[in-house]
C-alpha positions in Angstrom: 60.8 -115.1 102.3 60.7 -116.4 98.5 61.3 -113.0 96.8 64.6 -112.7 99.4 65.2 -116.1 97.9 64.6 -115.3 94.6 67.3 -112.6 95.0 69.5 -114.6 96.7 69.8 -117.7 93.9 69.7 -114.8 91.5 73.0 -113.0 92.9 74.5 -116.3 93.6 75.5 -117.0 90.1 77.7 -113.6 90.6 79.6 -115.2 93.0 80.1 -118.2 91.8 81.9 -116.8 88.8 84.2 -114.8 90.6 84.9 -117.6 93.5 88.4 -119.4 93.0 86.9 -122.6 93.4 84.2 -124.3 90.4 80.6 -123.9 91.0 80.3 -127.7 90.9 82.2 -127.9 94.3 79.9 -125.8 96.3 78.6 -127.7 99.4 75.0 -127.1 100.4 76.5 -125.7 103.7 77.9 -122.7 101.7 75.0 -122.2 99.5 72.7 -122.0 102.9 75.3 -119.8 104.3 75.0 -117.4 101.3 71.4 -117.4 101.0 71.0 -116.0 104.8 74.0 -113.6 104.6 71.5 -112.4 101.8 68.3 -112.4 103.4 70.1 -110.5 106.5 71.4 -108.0 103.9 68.1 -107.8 102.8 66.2 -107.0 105.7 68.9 -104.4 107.2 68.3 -102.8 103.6 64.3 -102.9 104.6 64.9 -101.8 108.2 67.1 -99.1 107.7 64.3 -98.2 104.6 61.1 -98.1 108.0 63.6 -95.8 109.9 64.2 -93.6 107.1 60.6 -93.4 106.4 59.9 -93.0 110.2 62.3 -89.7 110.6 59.9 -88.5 107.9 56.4 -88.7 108.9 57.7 -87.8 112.4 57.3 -84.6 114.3 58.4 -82.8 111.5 54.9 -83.7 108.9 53.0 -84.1 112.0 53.5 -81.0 114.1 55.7 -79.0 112.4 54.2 -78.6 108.4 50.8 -77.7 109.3 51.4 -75.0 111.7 53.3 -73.4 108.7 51.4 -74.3 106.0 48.6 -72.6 108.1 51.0 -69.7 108.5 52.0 -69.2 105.2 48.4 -69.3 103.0 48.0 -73.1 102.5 48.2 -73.9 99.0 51.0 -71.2 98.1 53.6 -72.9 101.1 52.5 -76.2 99.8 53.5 -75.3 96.1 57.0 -74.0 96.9 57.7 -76.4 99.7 56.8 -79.2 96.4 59.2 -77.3 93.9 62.3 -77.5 97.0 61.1 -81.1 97.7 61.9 -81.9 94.3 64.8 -79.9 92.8 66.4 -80.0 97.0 65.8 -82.8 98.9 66.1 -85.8 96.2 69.5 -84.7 94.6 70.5 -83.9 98.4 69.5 -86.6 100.5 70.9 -88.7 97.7 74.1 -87.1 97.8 74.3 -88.2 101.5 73.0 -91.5 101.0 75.8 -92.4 98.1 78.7 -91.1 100.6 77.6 -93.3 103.5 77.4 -96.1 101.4 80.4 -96.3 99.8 82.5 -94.6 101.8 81.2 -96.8 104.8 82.4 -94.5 107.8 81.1 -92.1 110.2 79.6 -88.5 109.2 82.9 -86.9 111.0 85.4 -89.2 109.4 84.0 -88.6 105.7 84.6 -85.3 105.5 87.9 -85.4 106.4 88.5 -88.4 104.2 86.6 -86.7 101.1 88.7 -83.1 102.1 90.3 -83.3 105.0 90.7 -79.4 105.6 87.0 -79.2 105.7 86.7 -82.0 108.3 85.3 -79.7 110.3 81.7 -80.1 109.2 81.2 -83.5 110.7 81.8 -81.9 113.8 79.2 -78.9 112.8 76.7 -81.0 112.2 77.1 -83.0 115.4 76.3 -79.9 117.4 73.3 -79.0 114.8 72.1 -82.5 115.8 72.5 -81.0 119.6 70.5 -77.9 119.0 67.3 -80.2 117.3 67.4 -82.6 120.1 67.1 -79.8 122.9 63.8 -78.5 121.5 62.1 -81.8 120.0 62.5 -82.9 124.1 60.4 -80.2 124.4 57.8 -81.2 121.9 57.9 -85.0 123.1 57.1 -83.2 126.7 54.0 -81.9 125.7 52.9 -85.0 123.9 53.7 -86.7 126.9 51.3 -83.9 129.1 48.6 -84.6 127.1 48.9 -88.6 127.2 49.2 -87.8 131.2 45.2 -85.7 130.8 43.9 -88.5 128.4 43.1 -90.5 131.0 40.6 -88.8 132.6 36.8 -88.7 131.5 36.1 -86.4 130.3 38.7 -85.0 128.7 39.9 -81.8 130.5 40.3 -79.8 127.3 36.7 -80.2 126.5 35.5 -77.6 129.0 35.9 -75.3 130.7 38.1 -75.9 134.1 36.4 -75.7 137.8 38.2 -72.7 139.7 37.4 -71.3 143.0 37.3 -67.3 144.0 36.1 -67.5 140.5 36.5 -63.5 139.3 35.9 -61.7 135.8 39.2 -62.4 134.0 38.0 -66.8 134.0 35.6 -65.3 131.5 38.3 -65.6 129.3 37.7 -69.2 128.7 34.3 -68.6 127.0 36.3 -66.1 124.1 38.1 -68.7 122.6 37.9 -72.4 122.2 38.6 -74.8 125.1 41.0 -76.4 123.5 43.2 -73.3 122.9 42.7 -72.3 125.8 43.7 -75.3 127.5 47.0 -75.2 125.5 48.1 -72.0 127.1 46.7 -71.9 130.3 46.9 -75.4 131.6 49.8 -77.0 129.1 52.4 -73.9 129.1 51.6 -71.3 131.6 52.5 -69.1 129.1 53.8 -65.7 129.9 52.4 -62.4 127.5 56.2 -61.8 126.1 59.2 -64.0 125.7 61.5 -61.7 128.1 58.7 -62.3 131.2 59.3 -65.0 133.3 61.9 -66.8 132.0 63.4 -68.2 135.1 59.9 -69.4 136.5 59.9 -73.1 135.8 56.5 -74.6 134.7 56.2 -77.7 137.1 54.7 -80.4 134.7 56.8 -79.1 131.7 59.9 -79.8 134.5 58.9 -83.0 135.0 57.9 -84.1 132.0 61.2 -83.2 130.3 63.2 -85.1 133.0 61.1 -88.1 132.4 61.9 -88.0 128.6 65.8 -87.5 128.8 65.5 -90.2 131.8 63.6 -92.6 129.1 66.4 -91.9 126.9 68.7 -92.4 129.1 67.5 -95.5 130.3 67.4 -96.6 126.5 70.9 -95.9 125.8 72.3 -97.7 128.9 70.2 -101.1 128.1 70.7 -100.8 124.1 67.6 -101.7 123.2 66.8 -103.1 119.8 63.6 -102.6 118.3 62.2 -105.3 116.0 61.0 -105.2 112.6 57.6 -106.1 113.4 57.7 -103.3 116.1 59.0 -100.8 113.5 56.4 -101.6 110.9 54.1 -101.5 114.1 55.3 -98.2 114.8 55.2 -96.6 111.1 51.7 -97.8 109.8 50.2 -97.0 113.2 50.1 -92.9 112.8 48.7 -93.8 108.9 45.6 -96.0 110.8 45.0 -93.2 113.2 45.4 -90.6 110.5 43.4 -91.6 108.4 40.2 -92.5 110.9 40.2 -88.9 111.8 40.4 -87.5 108.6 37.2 -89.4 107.9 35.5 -88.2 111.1 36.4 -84.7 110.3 35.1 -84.5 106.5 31.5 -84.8 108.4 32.1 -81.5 110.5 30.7 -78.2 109.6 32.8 -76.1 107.1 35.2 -79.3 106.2 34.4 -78.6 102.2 35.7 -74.8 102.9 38.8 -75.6 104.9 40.1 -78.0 102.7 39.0 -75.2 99.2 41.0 -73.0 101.5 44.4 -75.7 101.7 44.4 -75.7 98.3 44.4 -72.2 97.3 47.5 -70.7 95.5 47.6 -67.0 95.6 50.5 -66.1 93.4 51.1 -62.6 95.2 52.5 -64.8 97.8 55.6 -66.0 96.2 56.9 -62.6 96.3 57.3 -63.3 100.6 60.8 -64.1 101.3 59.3 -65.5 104.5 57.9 -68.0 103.0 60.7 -69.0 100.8 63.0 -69.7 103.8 60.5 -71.1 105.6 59.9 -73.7 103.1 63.7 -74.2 102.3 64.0 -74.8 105.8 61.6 -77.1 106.5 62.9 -79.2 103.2 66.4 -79.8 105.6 64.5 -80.3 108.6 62.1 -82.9 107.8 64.5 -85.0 105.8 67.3 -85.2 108.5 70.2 -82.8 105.9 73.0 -81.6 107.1 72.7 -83.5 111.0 74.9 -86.1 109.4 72.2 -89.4 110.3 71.8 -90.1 106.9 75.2 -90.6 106.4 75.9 -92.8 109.5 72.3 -94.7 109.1 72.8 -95.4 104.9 76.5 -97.0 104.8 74.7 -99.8 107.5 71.9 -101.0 104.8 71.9 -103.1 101.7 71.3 -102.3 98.6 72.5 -99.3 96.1 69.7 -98.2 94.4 69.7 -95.0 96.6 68.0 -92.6 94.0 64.7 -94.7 94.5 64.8 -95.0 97.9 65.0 -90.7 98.8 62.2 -90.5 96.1 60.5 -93.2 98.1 60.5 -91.5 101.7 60.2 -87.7 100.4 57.1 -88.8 98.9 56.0 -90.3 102.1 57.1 -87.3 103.3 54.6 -85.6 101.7 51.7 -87.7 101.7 51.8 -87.5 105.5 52.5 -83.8 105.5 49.5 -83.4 103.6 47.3 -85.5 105.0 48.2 -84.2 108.7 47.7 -80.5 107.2 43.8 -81.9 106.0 43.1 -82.9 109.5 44.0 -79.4 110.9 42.7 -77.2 108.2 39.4 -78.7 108.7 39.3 -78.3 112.1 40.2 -74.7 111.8 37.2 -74.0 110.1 34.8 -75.6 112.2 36.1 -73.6 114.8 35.4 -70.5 112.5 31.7 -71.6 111.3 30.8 -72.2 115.2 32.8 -69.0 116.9 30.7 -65.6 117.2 26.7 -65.3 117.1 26.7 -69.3 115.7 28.8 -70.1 119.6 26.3 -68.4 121.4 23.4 -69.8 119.7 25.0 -73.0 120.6 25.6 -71.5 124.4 21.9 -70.8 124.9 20.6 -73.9 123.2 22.5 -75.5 126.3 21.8 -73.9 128.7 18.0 -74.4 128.1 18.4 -78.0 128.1 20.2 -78.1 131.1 17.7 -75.8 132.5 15.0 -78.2 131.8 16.7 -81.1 133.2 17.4 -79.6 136.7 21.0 -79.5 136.7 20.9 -75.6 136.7 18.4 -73.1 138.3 16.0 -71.5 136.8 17.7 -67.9 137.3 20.7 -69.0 134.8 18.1 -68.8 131.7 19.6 -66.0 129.2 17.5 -63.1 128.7 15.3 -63.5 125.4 16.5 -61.2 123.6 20.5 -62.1 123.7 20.8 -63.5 120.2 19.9 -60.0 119.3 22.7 -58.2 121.1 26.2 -58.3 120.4 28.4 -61.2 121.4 30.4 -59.7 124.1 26.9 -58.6 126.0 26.3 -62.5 126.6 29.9 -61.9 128.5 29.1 -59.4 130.4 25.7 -61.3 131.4 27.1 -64.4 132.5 29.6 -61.9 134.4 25.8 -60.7 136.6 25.5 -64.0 137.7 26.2 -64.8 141.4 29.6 -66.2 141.7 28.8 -69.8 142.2 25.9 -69.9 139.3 28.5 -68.1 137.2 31.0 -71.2 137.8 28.6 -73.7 136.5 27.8 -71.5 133.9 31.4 -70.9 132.2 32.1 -75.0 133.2 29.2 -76.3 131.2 29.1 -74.3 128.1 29.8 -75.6 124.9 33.6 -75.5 123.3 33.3 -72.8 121.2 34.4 -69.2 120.8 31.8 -66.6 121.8 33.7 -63.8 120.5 34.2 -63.2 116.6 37.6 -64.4 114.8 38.1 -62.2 112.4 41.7 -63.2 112.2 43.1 -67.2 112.1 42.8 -69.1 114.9 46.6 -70.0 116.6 49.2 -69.5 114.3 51.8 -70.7 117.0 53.7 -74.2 117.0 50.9 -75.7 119.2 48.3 -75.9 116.8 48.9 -79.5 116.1 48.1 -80.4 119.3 45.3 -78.3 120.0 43.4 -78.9 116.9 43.9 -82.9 117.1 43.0 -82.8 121.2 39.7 -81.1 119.5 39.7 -84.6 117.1 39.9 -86.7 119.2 36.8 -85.4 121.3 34.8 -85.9 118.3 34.9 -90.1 118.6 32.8 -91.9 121.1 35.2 -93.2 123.9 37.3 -90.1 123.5 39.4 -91.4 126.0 40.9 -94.0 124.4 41.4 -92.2 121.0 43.8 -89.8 122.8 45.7 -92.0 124.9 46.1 -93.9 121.4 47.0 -90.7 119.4 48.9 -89.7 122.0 51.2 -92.4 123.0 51.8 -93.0 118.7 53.4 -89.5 119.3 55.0 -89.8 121.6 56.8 -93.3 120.4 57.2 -91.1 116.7 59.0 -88.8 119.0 61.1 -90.7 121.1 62.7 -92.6 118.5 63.2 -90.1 116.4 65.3 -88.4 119.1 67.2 -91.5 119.5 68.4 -91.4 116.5 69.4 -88.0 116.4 71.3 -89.2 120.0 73.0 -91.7 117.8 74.0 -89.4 115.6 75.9 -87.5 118.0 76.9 -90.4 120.5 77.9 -93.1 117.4 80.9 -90.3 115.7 82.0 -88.9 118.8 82.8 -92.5 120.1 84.7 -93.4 117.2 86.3 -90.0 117.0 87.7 -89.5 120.9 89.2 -92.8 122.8 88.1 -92.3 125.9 84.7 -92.4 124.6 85.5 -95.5 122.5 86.5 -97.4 126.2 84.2 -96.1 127.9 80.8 -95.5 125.8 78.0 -95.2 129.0 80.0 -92.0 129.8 79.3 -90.3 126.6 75.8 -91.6 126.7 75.5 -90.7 130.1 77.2 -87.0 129.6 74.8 -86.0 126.4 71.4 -87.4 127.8 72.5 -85.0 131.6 73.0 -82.3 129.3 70.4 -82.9 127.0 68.2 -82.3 130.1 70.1 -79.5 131.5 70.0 -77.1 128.2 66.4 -77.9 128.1 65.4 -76.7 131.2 64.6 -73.3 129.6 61.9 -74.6 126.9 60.2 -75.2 130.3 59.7 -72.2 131.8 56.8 -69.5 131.4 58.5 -68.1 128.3 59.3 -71.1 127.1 57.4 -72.0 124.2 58.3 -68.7 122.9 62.2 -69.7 123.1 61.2 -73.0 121.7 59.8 -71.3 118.5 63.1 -69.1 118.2 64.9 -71.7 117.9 62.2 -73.6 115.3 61.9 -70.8 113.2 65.4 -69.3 113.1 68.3 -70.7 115.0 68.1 -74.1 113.5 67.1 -73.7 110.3 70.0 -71.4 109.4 72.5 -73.8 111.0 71.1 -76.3 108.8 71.5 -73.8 105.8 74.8 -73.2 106.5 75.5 -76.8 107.0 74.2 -78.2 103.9 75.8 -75.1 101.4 79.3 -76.3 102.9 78.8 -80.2 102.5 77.2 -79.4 99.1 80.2 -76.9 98.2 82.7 -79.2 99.6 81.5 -82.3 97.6 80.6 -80.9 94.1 83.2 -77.8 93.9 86.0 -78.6 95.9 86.6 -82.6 95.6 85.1 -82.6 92.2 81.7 -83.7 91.5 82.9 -85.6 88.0 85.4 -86.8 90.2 83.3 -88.3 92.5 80.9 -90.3 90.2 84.1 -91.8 89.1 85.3 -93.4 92.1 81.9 -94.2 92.9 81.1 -95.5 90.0 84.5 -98.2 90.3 82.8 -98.6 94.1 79.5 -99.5 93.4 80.1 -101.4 89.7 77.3 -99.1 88.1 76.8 -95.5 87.6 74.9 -92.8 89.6 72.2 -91.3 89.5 72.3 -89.8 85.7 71.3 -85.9 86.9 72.9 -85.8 89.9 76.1 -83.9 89.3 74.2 -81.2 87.6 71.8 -80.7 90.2 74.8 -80.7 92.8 76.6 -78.3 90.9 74.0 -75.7 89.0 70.8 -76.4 91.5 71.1 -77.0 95.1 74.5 -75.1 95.7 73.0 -71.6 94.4 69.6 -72.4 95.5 70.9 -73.1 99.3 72.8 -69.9 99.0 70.2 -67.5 97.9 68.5 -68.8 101.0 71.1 -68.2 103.7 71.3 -64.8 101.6 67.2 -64.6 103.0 67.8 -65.3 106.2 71.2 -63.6 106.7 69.2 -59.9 105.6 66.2 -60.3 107.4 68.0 -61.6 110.6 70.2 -58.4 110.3 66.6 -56.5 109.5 64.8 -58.0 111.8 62.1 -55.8 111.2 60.0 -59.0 109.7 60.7 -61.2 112.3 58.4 -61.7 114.8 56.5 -64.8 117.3 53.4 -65.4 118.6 52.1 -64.8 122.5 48.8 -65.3 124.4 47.5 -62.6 125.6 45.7 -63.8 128.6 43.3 -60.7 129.5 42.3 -60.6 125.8 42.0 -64.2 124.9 43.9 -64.2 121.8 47.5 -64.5 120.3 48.9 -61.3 119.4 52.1 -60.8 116.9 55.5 -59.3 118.9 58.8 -58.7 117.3 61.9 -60.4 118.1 63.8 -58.4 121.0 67.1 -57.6 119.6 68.7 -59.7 122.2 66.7 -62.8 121.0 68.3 -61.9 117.8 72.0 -61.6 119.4 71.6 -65.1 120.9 70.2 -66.2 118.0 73.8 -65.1 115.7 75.9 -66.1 118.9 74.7 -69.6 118.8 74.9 -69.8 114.6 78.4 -69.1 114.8 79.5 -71.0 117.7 77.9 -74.0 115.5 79.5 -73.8 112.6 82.8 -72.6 114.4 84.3 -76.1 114.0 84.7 -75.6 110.2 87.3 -73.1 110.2 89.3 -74.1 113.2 89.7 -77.8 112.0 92.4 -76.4 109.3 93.4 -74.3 112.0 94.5 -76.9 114.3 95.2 -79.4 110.9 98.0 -76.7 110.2 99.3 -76.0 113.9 100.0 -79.7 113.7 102.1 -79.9 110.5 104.2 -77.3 112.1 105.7 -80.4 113.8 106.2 -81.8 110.7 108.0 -79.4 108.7 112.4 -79.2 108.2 114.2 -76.0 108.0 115.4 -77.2 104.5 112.2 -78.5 101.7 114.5 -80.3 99.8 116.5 -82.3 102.0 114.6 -83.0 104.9 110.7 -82.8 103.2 111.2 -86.3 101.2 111.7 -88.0 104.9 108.6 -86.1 106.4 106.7 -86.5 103.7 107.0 -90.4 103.0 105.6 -91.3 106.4 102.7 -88.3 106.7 101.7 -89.7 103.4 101.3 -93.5 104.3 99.8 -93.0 107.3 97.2 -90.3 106.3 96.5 -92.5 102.9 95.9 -95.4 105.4 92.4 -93.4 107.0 90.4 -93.8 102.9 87.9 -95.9 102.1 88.6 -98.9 100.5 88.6 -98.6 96.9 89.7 -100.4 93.6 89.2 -97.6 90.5 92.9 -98.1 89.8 93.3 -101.8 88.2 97.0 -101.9 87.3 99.6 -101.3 90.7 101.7 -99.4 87.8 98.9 -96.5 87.6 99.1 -96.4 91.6 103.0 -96.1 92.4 103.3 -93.4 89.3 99.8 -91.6 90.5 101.5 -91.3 93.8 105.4 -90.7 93.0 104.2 -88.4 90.6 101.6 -85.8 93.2 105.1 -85.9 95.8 107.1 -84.8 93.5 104.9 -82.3 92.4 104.5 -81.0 96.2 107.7 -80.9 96.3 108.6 -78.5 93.1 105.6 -76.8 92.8 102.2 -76.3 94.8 100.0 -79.2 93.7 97.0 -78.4 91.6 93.6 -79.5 93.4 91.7 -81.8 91.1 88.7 -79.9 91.8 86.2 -78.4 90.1 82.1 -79.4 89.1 81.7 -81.8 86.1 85.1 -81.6 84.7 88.9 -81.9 86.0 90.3 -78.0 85.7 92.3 -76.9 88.5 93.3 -74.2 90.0 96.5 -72.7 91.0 97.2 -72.0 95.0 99.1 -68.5 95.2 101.0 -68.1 98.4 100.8 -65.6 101.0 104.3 -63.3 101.7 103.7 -64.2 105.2 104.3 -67.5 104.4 107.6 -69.5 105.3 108.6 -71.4 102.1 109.0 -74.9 104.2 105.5 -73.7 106.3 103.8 -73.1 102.7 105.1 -76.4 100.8 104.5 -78.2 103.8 101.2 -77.5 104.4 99.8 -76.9 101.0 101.6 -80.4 99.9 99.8 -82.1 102.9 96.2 -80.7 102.5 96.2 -81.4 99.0 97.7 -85.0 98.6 95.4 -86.2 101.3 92.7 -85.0 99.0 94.4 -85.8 96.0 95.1 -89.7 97.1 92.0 -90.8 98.0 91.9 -93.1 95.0 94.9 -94.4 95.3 94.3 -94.7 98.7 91.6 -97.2 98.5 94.0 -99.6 96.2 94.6 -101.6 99.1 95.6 -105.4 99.9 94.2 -107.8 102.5 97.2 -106.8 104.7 96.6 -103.1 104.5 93.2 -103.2 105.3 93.9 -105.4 108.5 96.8 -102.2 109.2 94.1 -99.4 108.3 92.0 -100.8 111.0 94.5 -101.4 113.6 95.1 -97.6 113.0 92.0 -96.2 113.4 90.9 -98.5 116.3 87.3 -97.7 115.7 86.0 -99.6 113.3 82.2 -100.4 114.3 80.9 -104.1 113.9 79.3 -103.1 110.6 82.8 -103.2 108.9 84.1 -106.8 110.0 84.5 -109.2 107.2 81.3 -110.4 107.9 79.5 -107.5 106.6 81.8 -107.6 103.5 80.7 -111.1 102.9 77.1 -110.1 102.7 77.6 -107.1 100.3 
């Protein structure tokens, strides 16, 4: 509380300079009032900071970066994913974070204030938003399964399960470790191929994914408000847990190994373009680009100093990416060093205690000789027994493999859970480690959904009126079909859809997101242009490297990406997921069906679809606006469109003198009228370029619609060169203005 008022007596000198009245005659009323507008300021500015930070060390560093970490050679995925950290997600995220600040609207309404033909990619990234909250219900479903098995002792993952008519293929329990094999078998239900069994609906999975969508909509219908101390709560909580199994684990066997074995680059591996969109891809995912959250969730906080707060959350970003990563890696090894002869050694040792204590007969005792003979005659040994010995047997042997991994243990998107289920066995009280673990994940989860719901829910209401009336339908409409599309993630196959969509679907909608934000912001409104206005927003300037990085370093990098996944989703001969097969205990490698691969285009293009029918429908609606004769009946047309389509900017004041603003505009009308108007666009300087008509092409259609598209671009500063009275008329137009834009939000900044 002393630092916010520190900050507070410090700003207040500011505006006692530029208040009307002398500093002398301010009443101790008004200085209280100042100093709590500031300390609210403040702590939205911290808040919005935690939920930043939260998206981060979310699903995506906790589930999602070690499984392909693990997949791509450790230490090599770890270098590259650095380098695109770095030279991708600071200039972008900060890009974001500077246009929902200062322009201080929705991520629909800024793209169509910034340039309006592309307005199209606020609606793109809506339904981007859409396709990451289908499959992260799924994810939050199996945290929410294993929460439901923590509480029982023991844990069901650490043995074998009981079965009756017990016959030779429950010996595939003893090949790989319980806790993989609980993940399949018991979790999933998983199918051997993603085209088998799709429309067989995995009970608990059902259930499960209906109770998350019903949380959420339960949620969204009260409005609940989470705290600060609940957010701090729920952001150093994961680090605590984190952090106390990482200790445990760097006492197992192998831990020194595992972790040599993270670290390793192997050069040769940079020459995978696997790995590079894999990496690129994770970048967008894990910090939110291109869903359009950052935008709406930035222009509610304090504070401009937006450069050090993206450094600040991708490095949290990547402190929990690798620290989660650690944890797995080491348990991977240890369930290397103790699979094969070392498992059966273990198996024997067992069962010659248990042996000794009564609890089984003397005719389970091994023969003497079985450490001598390969591993799978210890299989077919156990398989001699009578049925009922054999039952004991299988339920009481250690959790270990008995047969020899030659090749990585579960490269598939569940390794996260199966290798921390494994952790958590270690600790005395198991129990109450995973039901802690567990319900952290499933928190992480669920508010991290939310906020992707309030990305989608939050534009649409200020976008369509009914929704503004009437905001429990919308709610109520997303969260039924939220449920509905997710219905197949739970079925048989469903973890193998799941992964389609995690490995390609999404993160080429992303791609393609992201390359036509960053296109339309640095090439096409001007990215020189843009720190100029923003620097008369925000009084200072931005970020010094930004524009270059915008321009000469994200744009191309982001395209020589969606180049990487355009040819290999058109090859699709290096595409390929991960299934169980059950009678051989093991995950095997399949490649994509080539219908996988049609749904998987079919559902790329119906997402970014939006973006080129927005100027499709902008210029069907002009029609209405254009006269048989441009030079008599345009001026009329024109005068109005322009007002009312100057009165959607942001507010604005780069213009000082009214004079520059009547000739700025006078001047780009008369312009559209004689001549097509030259875009101001361009990257780090103001060259334009000519538009060349099209002999199809009406004269009235072309001056009319070029002259339109362009001066709505072209006006945005002078736009935001409003009075008091204007602003009051620019919000009875829009007639959506949230609560964060009232004067009393203005006051505080």
């Amino acid at each position: 509380m002393e630092s916010l008022e520190e900050i507070s007596e410090e700003e207040s000198p500011k505006e006692r300079h530029t208040s009307s009245t002398p500093s002398w005659k301010l009443t101790a009323k008004e200085i209280l009032a100042t100093k709590t507008q500031n300390y609210f300021a403040q702590t939205k500015r911290a808040e919005n900071i935690l939920i930043q930070i939260a998206f981060s060390i979310g699903l995506s560093s906790i589930w999602r970066f070690p499984y392909l970490c693990h997949l791509n050679g450790g230490g090599s995925f770890i270098l590259v994913y650095f380098f695109m950290l770095l030279f991708f997600g600071v200039p972008l995220m900060y890009m974001e974070m500077i246009m929902g600040k200062c322009l201080r609207v929705d991520n629909i309404r800024v793209w169509k204030q910034l340039v309006p033909w592309l307005g199209g990619i606020g609606y793109a990234s809506i339904l981007v938003c859409i396709l990451v909250s289908l499959y992260n219900s799924i994810i939050i479903t199996w945290s929410l399964s294993y929460l439901s098995n923590s509480f029982r002792y023991p844990l069901p993952w650490d043995k074998c399960p009981l079965v009756r008519n017990i016959n030779v293929t429950d010996l595939s329990c003893l090949q790989t470790v319980t806790h993989q094999y609980f993940w399949y078998h018991t979790t999933l239900n998983a199918s051997n191929h993603i085209e088998e069994e799709v429309e067989t609906l995995v009970l608990n999975l059902t259930l499960g994914i209906f109770t998350v969508w019903f949380l959420l909509f339960l949620i969204m219908m009260v409005g609940l408000k989470i705290s600060m101390q609940t957010l701090i709560f729920s952001v150093f909580l994961p680090y605590i847990i984190l952090l106390c199994f990482l200790i445990r684990c760097l006492f197992l066997e192998g831990a020194t190994t595992s972790l040599r074995r993270m670290v390793t680059t192997e050069f040769s591996a940079w020459a995978s373009l696997d790995l590079w969109r894999q990496a690129g891809g994770h970048v967008l995912y894990s910090l939110g680009l291109g869903m359009g959250t950052i935008i709406l969730f930035s222009y509610k906080s304090g504070g401009d100093n937006y450069a050090q707060v993206a450094s600040l959350v991708i490095l949290v970003n990547l402190v929990t990416s690798l620290l989660t990563t650690s944890i797995i890696f080491i348990v991977l090894g240890f369930w290397t060093t103790t699979s094969g002869h070392a498992c059966i050694k273990q198996s024997v040792s067992k069962l010659m205690q248990l042996i000794d204590e009564g609890v089984l007969p003397q005719n389970a005792k091994p023969p003497k000789d079985i450490l001598l003979l390969p591993t799978m005659d210890y299989i077919k040994w156990i398989n001699s027994l009578p049925g009922h010995l054999r039952q004991k047997v299988i339920h009481l042997s250690p959790s270990c493999s008995i047969k020899v991994q030659k090749e990585m243990f579960m490269e598939g998107p569940g390794l996260a859970l199966a290798a921390f289920s494994q952790v958590v066995s270690l600790f005395p009280g198991s129990s109450f480690w995973a039901i802690l673990f567990f319900m952290a994940l499933l928190i992480i989860g669920l508010s991290n959904l939310m906020r992707l719901l309030e990305g989608i829910v939050f534009p649409l209401q200020n976008s369509i009126s009914i929704f503004r009336n009437y905001p429990r339908i919308l709610s109520a409409i997303v969260c039924l079909g939220g449920f509905l599309g997710s219905l197949i993630f739970t079925s048989r196959a469903g973890s193998y859809i799941m992964y389609l969509f995690d490995d390609l679907l999404v993160p080429l909608t992303l791609i393609i997101t992201v390359v036509f934000q960053n296109m339309a912001l640095a090439w096409i409104y001007g990215a020189g242009r843009f720190r100029e206005e923003m620097f008369s927003e925000m009084g200072r300037p931005l970020w010094p490297f930004s524009s270059f990085l915008w321009c000469y370093v994200t744009l191309p990098g982001l395209l020589a990406l969606l180049t990487i996944c355009l040819m290999q989703l058109y090859q699709g001969t290096h595409l390929y997921y991960t299934a169980w097969n059950t009678s051989g205990s093991q995950e095997v490698k399949h490649l994509y069906p080539r219908n996988s691969l049609g749904w998987v285009i079919f559902l790329s293009i119906l997402t970014f679809l939006p973006i080129p029918v927005h100027p499709l429908h902008q210029w069907w609606s002009l029609q209405d606006y254009v006269a048989p004769d441009p030079f008599e009946k345009l001026m009329s047309k024109k005068t109005p469109m322009l007002s009312s389509m100057s009165s959607q900017r942001p507010k604005h004041h780069s213009v000082k003198s009214p004079e520059r603003t009547s000739n700025a505009s006078t001047r780009g009308l008369s312009m559209s009228l004689l001549r097509s108007l030259k875009p101001e666009s361009g990257c780090l300087s103001q060259d334009s370029e000519k538009y060349e008509g099209s002999s199809w092409f009406s004269l009235p259609l072309l001056t009319s619609l070029s002259s339109s598209l362009t001066i709505r671009s072209a006006s945005l500063r002078v736009s935001r060169q409003v009075s008091p009275a204007s602003i009051n008329t620019d919000n009875s137009y829009k007639g959506g203005e949230t609560k964060e834009e009232s004067p009393k939000e203005k006051s505080v900044q």
